[in-house]
C-alpha positions in Angstrom: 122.2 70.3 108.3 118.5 69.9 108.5 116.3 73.3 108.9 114.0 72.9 112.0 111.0 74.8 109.5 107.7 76.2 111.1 105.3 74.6 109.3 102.7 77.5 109.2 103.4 81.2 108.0 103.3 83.7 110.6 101.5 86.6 110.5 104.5 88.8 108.9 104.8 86.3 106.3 101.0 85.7 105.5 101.0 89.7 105.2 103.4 89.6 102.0 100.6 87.1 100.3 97.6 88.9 101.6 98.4 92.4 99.9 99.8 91.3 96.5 97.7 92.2 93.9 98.8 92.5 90.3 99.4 96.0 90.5 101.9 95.2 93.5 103.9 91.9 93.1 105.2 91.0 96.4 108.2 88.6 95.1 111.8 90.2 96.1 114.9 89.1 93.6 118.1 90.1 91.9 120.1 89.9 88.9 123.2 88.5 88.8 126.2 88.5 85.8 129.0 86.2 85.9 132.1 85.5 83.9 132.0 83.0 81.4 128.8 81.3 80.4 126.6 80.2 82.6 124.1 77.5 81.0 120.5 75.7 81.8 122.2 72.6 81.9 124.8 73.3 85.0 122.4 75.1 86.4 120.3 72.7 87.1 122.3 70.1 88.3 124.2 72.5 90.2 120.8 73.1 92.1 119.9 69.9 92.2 122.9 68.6 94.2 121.8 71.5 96.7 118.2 71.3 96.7 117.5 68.7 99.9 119.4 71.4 102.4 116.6 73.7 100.7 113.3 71.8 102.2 111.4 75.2 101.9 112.2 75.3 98.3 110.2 72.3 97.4 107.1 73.5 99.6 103.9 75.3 98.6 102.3 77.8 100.3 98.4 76.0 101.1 95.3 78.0 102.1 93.9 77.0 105.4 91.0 74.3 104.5 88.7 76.3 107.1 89.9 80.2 106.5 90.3 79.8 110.7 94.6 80.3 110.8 97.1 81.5 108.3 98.2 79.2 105.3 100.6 76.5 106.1 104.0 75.0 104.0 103.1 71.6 102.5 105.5 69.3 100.1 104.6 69.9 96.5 104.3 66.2 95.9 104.5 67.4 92.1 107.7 69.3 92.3 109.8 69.4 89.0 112.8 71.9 89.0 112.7 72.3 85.1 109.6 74.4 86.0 111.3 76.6 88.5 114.8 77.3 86.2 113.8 78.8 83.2 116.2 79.3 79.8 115.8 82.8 78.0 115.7 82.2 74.1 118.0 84.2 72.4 119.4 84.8 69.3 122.2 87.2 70.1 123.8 88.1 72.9 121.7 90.6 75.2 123.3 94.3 75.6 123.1 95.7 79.3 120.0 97.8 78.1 117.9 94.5 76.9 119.2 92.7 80.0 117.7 95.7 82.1 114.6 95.4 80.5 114.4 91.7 80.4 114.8 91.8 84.5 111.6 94.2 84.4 109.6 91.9 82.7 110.2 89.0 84.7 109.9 90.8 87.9 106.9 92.2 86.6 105.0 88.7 87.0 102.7 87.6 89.7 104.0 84.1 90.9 102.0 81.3 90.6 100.7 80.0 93.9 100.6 76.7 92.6 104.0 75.4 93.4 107.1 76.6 95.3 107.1 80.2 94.8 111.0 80.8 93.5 111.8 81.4 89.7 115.8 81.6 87.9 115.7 82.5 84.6 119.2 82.0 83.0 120.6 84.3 80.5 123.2 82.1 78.9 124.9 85.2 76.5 125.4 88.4 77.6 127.8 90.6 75.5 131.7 90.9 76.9 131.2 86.5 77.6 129.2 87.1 80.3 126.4 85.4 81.4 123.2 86.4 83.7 120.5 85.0 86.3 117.3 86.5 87.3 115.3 85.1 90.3 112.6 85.6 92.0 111.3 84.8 95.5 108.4 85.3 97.2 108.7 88.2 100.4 106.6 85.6 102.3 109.4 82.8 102.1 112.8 85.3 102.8 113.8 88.8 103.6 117.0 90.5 102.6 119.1 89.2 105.5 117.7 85.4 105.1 117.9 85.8 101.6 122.0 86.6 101.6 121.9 83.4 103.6 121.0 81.3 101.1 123.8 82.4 99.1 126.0 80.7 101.3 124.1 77.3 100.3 123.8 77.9 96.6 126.8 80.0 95.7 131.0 78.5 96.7 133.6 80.5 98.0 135.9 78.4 95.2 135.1 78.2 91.8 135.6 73.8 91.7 134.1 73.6 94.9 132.4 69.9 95.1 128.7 69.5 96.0 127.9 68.6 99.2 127.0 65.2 100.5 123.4 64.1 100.4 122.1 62.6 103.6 121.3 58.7 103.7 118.6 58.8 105.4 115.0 59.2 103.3 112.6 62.1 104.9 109.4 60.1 106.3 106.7 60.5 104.0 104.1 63.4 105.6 101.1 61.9 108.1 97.6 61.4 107.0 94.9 63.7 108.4 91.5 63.6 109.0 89.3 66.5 108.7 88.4 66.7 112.1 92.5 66.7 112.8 93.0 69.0 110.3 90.2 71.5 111.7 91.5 71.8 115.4 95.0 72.5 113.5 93.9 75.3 112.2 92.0 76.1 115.5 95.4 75.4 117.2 97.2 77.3 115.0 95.2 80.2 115.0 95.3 81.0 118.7 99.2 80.1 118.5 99.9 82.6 116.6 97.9 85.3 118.0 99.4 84.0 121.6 102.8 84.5 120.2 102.3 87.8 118.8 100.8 89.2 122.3 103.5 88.0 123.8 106.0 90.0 121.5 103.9 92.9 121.9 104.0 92.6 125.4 107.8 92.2 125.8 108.5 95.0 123.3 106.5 97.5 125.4 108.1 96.3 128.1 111.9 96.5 126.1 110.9 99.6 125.0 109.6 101.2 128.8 112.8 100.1 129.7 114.9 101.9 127.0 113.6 105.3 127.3 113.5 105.2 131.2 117.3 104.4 131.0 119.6 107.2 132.4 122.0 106.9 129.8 119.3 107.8 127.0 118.0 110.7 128.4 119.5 113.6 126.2 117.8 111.4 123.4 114.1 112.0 124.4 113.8 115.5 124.0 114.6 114.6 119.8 112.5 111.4 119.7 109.6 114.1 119.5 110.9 114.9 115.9 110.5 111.1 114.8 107.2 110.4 115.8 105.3 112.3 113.1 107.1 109.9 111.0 104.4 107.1 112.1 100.9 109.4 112.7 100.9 111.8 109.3 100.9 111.0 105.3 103.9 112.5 104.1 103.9 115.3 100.6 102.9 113.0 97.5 106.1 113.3 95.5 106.7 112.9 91.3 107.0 109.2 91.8 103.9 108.6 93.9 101.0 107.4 91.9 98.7 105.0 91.0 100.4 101.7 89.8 100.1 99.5 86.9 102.4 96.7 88.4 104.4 96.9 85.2 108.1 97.2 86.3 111.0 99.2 85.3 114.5 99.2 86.4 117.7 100.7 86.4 121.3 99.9 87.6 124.3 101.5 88.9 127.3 100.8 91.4 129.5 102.3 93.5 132.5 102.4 95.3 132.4 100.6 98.8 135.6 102.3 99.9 134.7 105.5 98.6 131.5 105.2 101.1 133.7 104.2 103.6 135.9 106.9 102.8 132.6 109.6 102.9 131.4 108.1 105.9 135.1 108.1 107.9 135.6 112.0 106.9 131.9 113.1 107.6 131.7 110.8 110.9 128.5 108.1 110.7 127.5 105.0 108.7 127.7 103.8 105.2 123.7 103.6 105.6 123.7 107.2 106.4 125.8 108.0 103.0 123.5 106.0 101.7 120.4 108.2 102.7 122.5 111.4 101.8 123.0 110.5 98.6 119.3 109.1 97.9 117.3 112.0 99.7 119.2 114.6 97.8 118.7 113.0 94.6 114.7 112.4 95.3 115.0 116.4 95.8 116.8 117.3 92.9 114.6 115.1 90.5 111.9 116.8 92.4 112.8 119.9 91.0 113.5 118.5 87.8 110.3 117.6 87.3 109.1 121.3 88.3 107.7 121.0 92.1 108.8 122.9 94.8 111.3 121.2 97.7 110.9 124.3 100.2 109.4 123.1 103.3 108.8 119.3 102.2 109.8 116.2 103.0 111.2 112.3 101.8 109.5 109.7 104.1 111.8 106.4 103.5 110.3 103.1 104.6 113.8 101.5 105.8 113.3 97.8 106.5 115.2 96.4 109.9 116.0 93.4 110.3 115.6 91.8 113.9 117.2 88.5 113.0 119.6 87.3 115.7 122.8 85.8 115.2 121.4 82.3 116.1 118.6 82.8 113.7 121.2 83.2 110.8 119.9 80.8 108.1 116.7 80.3 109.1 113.7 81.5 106.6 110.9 83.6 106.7 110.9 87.1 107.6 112.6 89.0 110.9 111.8 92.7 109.8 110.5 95.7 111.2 110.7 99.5 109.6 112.0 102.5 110.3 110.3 105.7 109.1 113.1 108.5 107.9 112.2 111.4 107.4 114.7 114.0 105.4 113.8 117.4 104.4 114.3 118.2 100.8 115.1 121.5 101.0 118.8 121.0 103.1 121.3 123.6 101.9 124.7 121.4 101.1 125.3 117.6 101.4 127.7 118.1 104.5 124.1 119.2 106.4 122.3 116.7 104.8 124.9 114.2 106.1 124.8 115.4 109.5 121.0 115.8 109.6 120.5 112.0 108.6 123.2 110.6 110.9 121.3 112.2 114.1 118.1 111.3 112.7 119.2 107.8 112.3 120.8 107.5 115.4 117.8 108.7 117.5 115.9 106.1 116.1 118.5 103.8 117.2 119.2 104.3 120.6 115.3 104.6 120.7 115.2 101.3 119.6 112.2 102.7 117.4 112.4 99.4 114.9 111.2 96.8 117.9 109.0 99.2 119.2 107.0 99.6 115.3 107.2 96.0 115.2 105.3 96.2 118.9 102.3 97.9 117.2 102.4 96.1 114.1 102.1 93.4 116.3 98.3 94.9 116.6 97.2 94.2 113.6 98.8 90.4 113.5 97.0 89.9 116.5 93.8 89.9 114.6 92.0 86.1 113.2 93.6 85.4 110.4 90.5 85.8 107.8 90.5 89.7 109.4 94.0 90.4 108.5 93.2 89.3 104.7 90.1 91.9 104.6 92.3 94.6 106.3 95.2 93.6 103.7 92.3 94.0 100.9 91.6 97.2 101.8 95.4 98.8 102.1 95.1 100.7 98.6 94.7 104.1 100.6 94.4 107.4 99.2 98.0 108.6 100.4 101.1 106.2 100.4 102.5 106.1 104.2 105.7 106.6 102.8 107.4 108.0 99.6 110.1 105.5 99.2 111.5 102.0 99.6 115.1 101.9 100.8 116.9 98.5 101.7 120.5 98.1 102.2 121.7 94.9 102.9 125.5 93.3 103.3 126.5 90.7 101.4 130.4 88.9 100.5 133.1 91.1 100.3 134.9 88.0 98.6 134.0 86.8 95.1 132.0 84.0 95.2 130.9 81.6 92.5 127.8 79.6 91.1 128.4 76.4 89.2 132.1 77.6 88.8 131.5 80.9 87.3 132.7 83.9 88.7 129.8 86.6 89.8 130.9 89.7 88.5 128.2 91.4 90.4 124.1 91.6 91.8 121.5 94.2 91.6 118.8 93.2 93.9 115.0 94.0 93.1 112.3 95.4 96.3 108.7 95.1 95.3 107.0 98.6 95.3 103.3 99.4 95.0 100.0 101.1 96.5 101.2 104.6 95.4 105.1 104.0 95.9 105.8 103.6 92.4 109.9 103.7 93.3 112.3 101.4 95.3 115.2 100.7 95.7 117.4 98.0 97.1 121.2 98.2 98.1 123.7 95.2 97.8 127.4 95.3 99.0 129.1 92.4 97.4 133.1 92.2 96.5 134.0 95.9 98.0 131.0 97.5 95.7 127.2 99.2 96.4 124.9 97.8 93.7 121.7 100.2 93.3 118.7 98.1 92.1 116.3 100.8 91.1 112.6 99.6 90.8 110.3 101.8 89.3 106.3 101.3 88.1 106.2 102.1 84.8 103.1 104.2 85.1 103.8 106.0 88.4 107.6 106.3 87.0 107.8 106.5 83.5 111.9 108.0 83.1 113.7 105.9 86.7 116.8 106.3 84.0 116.7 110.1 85.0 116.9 109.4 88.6 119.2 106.9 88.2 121.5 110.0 86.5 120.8 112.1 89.3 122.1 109.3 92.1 125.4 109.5 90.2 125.8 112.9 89.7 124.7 113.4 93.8 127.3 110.8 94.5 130.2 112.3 92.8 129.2 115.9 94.0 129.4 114.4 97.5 133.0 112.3 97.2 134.1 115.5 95.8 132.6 117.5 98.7 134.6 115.6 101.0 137.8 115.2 99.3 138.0 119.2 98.9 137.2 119.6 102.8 140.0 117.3 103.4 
């Protein structure tokens, strides 16, 4: 079961550590409750029966020695998992409310480059015997899809399942370099990458030639003109777009999978395009609660892709490119809002508009490695590109269990900053959507409110349907 790791970052990955600043961690995570109590103690030795088919988990991330290439994985010849799986002190149990605000302040961190960059903080009493974990991982290590994938290493299917056996064989210690090998590395590695990423560039304009020329697409080119703008204009600065502090604030909620199912079967799309419904019309009506007109404006959401393959499944690092949705705010029922977001989606689908955004992105990772960092230095602009984070990711539909205890359920975390001071992250798990709301404190001061709103939008729309039925 040994993971065939790329030793150096990429350029994607390198990206995620060259713009966080302390206004914009750039760690993703999740909070987790289970059944029962959950302690330090299994914790740990629950991880560390699973920690050698984790090799990237006891690797730090190393600055190149010469600035030539991007910074490379090395062994953390000091590793210690006590100071990666944290105990929370407490002296009562924690309500929902403190565990809420307890996620914020962890996730409000910068991780210290100094060793592996993953956190758990364990939450051994939570009121109704429950029990809670907190982690944190680095963007530049996993994205949404590889991170689900780990779950299948770390988390059972059974709650007695037995750990799994260790391999005989020792790993050979790492080889010796001089600094004259070690400086044609990073000369090596620098044009490998940059060879690599032409390449991709050049085989997704070639994909992408190929998919609009095809006959079968045609009656979808006269509507890719309304996407476009997506990528070449700012969109409207909304309430939540500000300057950010980097302090974080979250909220929670969950809903039913079958009822988006049930939405998405009666109205005709996607559970991601219930999704967007129910998120762009509550960004409008907190819009308007917070006094600003809707007429004529729109919600730009930054929807992360992933490109991961099924053979890629389990390996680390990130496979991601973006699509740029654009929703009016001022739609006149949810039915239209619906509709409007399934054909907007599906444009950019059949486009194939995610590979070709990862072709020009591949512009920028084509430059030296010590330009992208200046470039990445320089990304506080005046105007966010977009308004909004929104990630939906599958995970189980079956419960699954951590060091025998039962998880109840997840709310996953999406680092926000540079003027998008709100996020938020989608988890299906066990036949239920959990919302992770992430909110800067100072761009987003009351996220509770929107939170209210999402519900509210929700219902309106399950009971939109059920009356059309």
């Amino acid at each position: 079961m040994k993971q065939e790791l790329n030793r150096r970052l990429t350029s994607l990955d390198s990206a995620f550590l060259y713009l966080e600043r302390k206004e914009c961690p750039m760690h993703i995570g999740s909070t987790s409750i289970f059944e029962g109590r959950l302690t330090h103690g299994d914790l740990v030795r629950h991880i560390g029966d699973r920690l050698f088919l984790l090799p990237r988990y006891l690797q730090k991330v190393v600055p190149d020695p010469f600035g030539l290439a991007h910074p490379t994985w090395e062994t953390d010849a000091n590793f210690d998992l006590e100071k990666h799986i944290f105990k929370v002190e407490q002296d009562k149990p924690l309500t929902d409310d403190e565990l809420v605000a307890l996620a914020g302040k962890v996730l409000t961190e910068v991780m210290d480059r100094g060793k592996p960059l993953w956190e758990l903080y364990v939450v051994e009493d939570v009121e109704g015997d429950r029990s809670a974990l907190i982690a944190k991982i680095h963007h530049c290590m996993v994205d949404g899809i590889s991170g689900v994938d780990l779950i299948r290493i770390i988390y059972d299917i059974t709650p007695d399942a037995p750990p799994p056996p260790k391999p005989a064989i020792e790993e050979d210690a790492p080889e010796k370099k001089d600094p004259a090998q070690r400086f044609f590395e990073s000369v090596f590695g620098a044009l490998q990458e940059t060879s690599a990423r032409l390449m991709e560039m050049q085989g997704g304009l070639l994909y992408m030639a190929s998919n609009l020329t095809n006959p079968q697409n045609a009656e979808m080119l006269p509507h890719l003109s309304e996407v476009l703008p997506a990528v070449s204009t700012p969109p409207p600065i909304l309430p939540f777009n500000g300057v950010c502090s980097g302090v974080r604030r979250l909220a929670w909620t969950r809903f039913s999978f079958a009822e988006a199912r049930a939405i998405r079967n009666v109205l005709g799309g996607t559970v991601n395009d219930v999704v967007l419904t129910v998120l762009s019309e509550a960004v409008a009506r907190y819009t308007k609660f917070h006094g600003a007109p809707i007429k004529g404006k729109i919600v730009r959401f930054m929807v992360p892709v992933s490109l991961r393959q099924k053979e890629q499944r389990g390996a680390l690092g990130n496979m991601i490119s973006i699509l740029p949705v654009e929703i009016p705010l001022d739609l006149a029922d949810l039915p239209a809002r619906f509709r409007f977001v399934h054909k907007r989606t599906d444009v950019m689908k059949t486009a194939r508009l995610a590979e070709g955004l990862l072709t020009l992105g591949a512009l920028y990772t084509m430059m030296p490695a010590p330009m992208q960092s200046m470039v990445a230095a320089l990304a506080d602009l005046p105007f966010p590109p977009f308004n909004m984070v929104a990630t939906n990711v599958p995970g189980p539909q079956v419960p699954i269990y951590l060091a025998g205890r039962k998880m109840l359920m997840q709310y996953p975390y999406v680092p926000i900053g540079y003027g998008l001071g709100l996020g938020c992250a989608i988890l299906s798990y066990n036949q239920t959507l959990y919302f992770g709301l992430s909110s800067d404190e100072q761009a987003m001061g009351d996220v509770e409110k929107f939170r209210e709103i999402l519900e509210e939008v929700f219902q309106d729309l399950i009971n939109t349907v059920k009356s059309g039925e």
